[in-house]
C-alpha positions as CSV (number, residue, x, y, z in Angstrom):
1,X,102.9,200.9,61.8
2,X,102.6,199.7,58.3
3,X,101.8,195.7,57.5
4,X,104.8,196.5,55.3
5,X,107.5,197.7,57.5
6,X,109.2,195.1,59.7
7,X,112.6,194.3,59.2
8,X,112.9,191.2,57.4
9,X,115.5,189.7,59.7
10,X,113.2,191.0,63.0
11,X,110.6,188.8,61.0
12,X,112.8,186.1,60.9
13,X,114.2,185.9,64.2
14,X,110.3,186.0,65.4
15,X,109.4,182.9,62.8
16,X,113.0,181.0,64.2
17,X,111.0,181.3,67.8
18,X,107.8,179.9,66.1
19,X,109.6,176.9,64.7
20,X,111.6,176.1,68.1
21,X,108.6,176.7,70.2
22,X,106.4,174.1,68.4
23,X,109.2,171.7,68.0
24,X,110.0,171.5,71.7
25,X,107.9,172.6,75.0
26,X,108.9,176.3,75.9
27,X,111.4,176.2,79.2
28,X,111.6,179.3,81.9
29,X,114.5,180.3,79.6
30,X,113.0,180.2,76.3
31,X,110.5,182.6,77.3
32,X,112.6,184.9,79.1
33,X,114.3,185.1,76.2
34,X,111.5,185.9,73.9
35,X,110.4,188.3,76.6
36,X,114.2,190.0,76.6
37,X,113.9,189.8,72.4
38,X,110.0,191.3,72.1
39,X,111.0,194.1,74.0
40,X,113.7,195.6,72.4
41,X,112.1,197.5,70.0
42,X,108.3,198.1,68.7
43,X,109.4,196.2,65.8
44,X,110.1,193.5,67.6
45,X,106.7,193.7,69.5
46,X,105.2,194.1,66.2
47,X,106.9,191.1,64.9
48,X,106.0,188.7,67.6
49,X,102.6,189.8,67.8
50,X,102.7,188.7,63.8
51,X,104.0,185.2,65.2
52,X,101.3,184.8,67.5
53,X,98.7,185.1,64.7
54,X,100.5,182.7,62.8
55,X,100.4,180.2,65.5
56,X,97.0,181.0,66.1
57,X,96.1,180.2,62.7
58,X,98.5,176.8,62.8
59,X,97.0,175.8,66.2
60,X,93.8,174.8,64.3
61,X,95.1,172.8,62.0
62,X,94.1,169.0,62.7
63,X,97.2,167.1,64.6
64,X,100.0,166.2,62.7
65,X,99.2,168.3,59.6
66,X,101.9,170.9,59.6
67,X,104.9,168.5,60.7
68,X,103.8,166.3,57.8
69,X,103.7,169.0,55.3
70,X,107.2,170.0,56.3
71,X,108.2,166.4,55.6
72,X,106.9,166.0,52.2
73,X,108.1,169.9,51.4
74,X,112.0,168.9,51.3
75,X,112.9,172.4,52.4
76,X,115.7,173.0,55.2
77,X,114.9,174.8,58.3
78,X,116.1,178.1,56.9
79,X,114.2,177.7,53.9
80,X,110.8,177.1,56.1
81,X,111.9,180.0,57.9
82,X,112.5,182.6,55.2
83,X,108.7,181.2,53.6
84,X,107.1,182.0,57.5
85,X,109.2,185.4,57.3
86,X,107.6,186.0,54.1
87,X,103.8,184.9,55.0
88,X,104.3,187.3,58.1
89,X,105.3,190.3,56.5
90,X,102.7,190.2,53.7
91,X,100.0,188.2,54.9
92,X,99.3,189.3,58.9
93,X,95.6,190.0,58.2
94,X,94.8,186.4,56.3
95,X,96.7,184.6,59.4
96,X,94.3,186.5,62.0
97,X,91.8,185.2,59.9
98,X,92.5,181.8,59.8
99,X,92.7,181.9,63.7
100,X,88.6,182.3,63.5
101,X,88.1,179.3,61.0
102,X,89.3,175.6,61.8
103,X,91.0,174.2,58.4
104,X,88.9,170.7,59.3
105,X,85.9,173.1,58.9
106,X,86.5,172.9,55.2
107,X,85.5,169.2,54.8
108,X,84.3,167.9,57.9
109,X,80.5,167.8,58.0
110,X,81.2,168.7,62.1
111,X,83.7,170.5,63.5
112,X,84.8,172.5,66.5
113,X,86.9,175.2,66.9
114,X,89.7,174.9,70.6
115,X,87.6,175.4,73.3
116,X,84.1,175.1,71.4
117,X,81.4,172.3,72.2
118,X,78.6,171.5,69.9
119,X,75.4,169.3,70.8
120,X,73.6,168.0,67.3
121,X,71.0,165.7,66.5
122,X,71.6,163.7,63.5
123,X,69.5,162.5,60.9
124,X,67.9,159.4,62.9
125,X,67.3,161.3,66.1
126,X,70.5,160.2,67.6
127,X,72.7,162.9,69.3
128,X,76.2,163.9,69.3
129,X,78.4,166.3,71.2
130,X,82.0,167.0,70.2
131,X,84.1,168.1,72.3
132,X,87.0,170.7,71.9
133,X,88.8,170.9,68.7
134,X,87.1,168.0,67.0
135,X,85.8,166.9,63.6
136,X,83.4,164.5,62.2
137,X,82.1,163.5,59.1
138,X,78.4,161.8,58.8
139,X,77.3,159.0,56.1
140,X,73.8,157.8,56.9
141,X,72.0,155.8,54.0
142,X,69.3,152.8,53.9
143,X,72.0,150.2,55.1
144,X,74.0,151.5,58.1
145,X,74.4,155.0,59.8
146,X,78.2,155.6,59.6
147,X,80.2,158.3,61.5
148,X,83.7,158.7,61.3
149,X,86.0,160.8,63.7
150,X,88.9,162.5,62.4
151,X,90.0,164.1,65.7
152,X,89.2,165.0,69.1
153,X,86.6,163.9,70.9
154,X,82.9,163.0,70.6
155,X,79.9,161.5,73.1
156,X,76.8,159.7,70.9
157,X,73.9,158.6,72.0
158,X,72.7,156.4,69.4
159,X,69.1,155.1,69.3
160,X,67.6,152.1,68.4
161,X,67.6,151.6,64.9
162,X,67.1,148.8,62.6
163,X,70.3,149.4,61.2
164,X,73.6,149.3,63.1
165,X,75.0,152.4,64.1
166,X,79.4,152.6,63.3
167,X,81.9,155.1,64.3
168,X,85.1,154.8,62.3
169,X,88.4,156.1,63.8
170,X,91.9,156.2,62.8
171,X,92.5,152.6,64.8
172,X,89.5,150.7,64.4
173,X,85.4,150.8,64.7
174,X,82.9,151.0,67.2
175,X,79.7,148.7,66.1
176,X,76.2,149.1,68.4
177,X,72.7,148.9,67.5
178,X,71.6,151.5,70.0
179,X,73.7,152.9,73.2
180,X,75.4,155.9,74.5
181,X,79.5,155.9,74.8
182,X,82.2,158.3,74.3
183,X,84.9,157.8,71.5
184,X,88.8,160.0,71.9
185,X,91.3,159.9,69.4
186,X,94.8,160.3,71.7
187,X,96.5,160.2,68.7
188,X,99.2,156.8,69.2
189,X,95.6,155.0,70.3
190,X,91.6,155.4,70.5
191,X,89.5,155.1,73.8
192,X,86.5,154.3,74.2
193,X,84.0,154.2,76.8
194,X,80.3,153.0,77.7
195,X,77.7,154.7,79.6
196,X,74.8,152.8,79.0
197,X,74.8,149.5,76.6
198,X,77.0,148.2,74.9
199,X,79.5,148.6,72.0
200,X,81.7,146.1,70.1
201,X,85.4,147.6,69.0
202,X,86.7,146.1,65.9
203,X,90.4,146.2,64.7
204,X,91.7,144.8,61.8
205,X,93.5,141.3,62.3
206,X,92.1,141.2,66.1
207,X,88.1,139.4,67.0
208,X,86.4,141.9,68.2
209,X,86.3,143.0,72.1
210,X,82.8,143.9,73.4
211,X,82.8,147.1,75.9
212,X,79.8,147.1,78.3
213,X,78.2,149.7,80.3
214,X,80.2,151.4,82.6
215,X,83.4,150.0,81.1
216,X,86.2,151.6,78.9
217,X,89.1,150.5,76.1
218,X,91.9,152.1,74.6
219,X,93.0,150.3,71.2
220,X,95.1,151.3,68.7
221,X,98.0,149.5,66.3
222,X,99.0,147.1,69.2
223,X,95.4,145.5,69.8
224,X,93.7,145.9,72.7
225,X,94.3,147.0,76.3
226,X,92.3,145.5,79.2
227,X,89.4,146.7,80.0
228,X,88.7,148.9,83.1
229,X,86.3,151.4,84.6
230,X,85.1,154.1,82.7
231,X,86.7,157.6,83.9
232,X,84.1,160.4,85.0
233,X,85.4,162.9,82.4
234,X,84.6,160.2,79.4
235,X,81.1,161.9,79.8
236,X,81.8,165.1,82.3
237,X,83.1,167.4,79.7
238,X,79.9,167.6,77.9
239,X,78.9,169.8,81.1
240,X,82.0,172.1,81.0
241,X,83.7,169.9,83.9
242,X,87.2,168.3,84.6
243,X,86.9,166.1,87.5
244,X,90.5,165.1,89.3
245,X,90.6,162.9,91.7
246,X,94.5,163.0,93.3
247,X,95.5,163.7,89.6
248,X,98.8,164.5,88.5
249,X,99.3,168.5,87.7
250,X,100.8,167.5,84.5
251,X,97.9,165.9,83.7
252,X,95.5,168.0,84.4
253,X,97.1,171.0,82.4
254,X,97.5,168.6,79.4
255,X,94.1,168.4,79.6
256,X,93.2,172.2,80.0
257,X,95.4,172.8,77.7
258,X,93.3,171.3,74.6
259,X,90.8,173.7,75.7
260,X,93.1,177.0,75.1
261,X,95.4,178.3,72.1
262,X,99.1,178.3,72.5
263,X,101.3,177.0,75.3
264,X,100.0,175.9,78.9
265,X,103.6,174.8,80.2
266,X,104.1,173.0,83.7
267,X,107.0,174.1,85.6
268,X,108.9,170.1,85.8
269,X,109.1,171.0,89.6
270,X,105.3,170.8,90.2
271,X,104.6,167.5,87.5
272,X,103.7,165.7,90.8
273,X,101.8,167.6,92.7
274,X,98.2,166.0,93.1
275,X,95.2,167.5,92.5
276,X,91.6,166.7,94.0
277,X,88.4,169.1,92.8
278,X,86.0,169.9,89.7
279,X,87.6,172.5,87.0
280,X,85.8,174.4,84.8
281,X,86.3,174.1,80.8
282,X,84.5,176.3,79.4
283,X,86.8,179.5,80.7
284,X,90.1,177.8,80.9
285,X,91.5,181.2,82.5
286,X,89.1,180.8,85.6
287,X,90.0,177.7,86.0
288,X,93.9,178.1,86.4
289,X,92.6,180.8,88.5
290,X,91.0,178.2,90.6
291,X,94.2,176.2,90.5
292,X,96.0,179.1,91.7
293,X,93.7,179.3,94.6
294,X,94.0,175.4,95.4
295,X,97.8,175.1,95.4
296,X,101.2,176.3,96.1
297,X,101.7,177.6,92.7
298,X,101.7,181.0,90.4
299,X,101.0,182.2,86.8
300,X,103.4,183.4,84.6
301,X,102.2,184.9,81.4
302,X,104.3,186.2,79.0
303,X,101.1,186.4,76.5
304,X,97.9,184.9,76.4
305,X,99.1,182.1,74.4
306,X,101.9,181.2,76.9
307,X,101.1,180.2,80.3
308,X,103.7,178.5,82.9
309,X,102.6,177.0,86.2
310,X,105.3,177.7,88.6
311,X,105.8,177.5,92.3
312,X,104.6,180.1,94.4
């Protein structure tokens, strides 16, 4: 079939899904329906598998990026709409394309791509692993050795140093000379937490809270929450775990779900159903698989990028 040849309002109707799908979380209905609509016609395949790459290509963007452009662009809905119609009918090759390359990639010194971990050494001999879908920019000079994470998820292990050693976040900074902690932007807040030493969190307006070893915080705008125990998968993740202990389903697919493009929906039904075992991140599919295999529940896939985890 010709890049050229969709119907325009086929196109449409595909980018109208697009737009309700990432406004809202997809219900049982919502994907029937798109399953009823993609199959009436190979143009309507054709068009949906066009919407997919979009959102592929969207799905890397850095959070909060596209709703904010759509603020500033002061176009209605059906405006956006016609503009994604447009990009799908003449650009379906460029959107596969940006599927493969993170937007972050373009001026972040580090960056992952969904489902990626990357172990580096920087400049000093300190280490760093970022975690899924994360970025990172690296400013080391005579005075200080600076990081400063613009989203996801990093672990550092920062060495002894005469100078000190600063992570800079959306919320606040993390000051050590030398220790080894995990830093997660969760978007509304930051959470940090130790695994050997000690790091001081500063927030503008607040005296500074020291985090010790074996210890995590969670600060954002509101100041500072107590402090409790450090979770197991502040540091697990680096070795392609997810530990639950009598975890929520929910939860758990949240977190899978950072580790997969499109949709990985949990049927309301099952939200409370607790989970106990070690799930594997670096094949997302396996581990549903595994989940499968743990509990009273069933896959339904209407495509690869959306997954709903129903009762069996």
């Amino acid at each position: 079939m010709s890049e050229q040849a969709l119907d325009p309002g086929i196109l449409g109707e595909a980018a109208d899904w697009l737009v309700r799908l990432n406004e809202h979380p997809a219900s049982s209905a919502d994907l029937q329906a798109i399953e009823q609509w993609r199959a009436r016609s190979a143009q309507h395949a054709e068009a949906w598998r066009r919407a997919e790459a979009l959102f592929g290509g969207l799905r890397q963007l850095p959070a909060g990026v596209g709703r904010q452009s759509l603020q500033r662009s002061g176009l209605s809905r059906r405006q956006m709409l016609n503009r994604l119609g447009v990009l799908m009918a003449v650009a379906p090759a460029a959107w596969l394309a940006a599927r493969q390359l993170p937007w972050a990639e373009w001026n972040a010194d580090l960056r992952t791509a969904v489902g990626e971990r990357k172990h580096l050494r920087l400049p000093d001999g300190s280490q760093i692993t970022l975690n899924t879908d994360s970025a990172v920019n690296v400013a080391f000079n005579a005075r200080e050795r600076r990081l400063s994470l613009l989203e996801g998820e990093i672990l550092v292990d920062a060495l002894p140093d005469p100078r000190p050693f600063l992570v800079d976040s959306r919320h606040g900074r993390l000051r050590t000379p030398a220790a080894r902690f995990s830093l997660r932007d969760l978007g509304d807040a930051c959470r940090v937490a130790v695994l050997d030493r000690e790091v001081s969190v500063e927030l503008p307006g607040y005296a500074s809270q020291m985090v010790g070893a074996g210890q995590q915080l969670l600060f954002g705008a509101q100041g500072f929450q107590s402090l409790q125990t450090a979770d197991a998968n502040a540091s697990a993740w680096e070795n392609g775990m997810l530990l639950a202990q009598g975890m929520r389903l929910d939860d758990l697919l949240g977190e899978l779900s950072r580790y997969r493009s499109g949709f990985l929906r949990c049927d309301p039904r099952l939200a409370n159903l607790r989970v106990t075992g070690a799930i594997p991140l670096g094949d997302s599919d396996a581990g549903l698989a595994l989940l499968v295999d743990m509990l009273p529940v069933k896959l339904r896939r209407m495509t690869r990028y959306w997954v709903t985890v129903e009762p069996a």
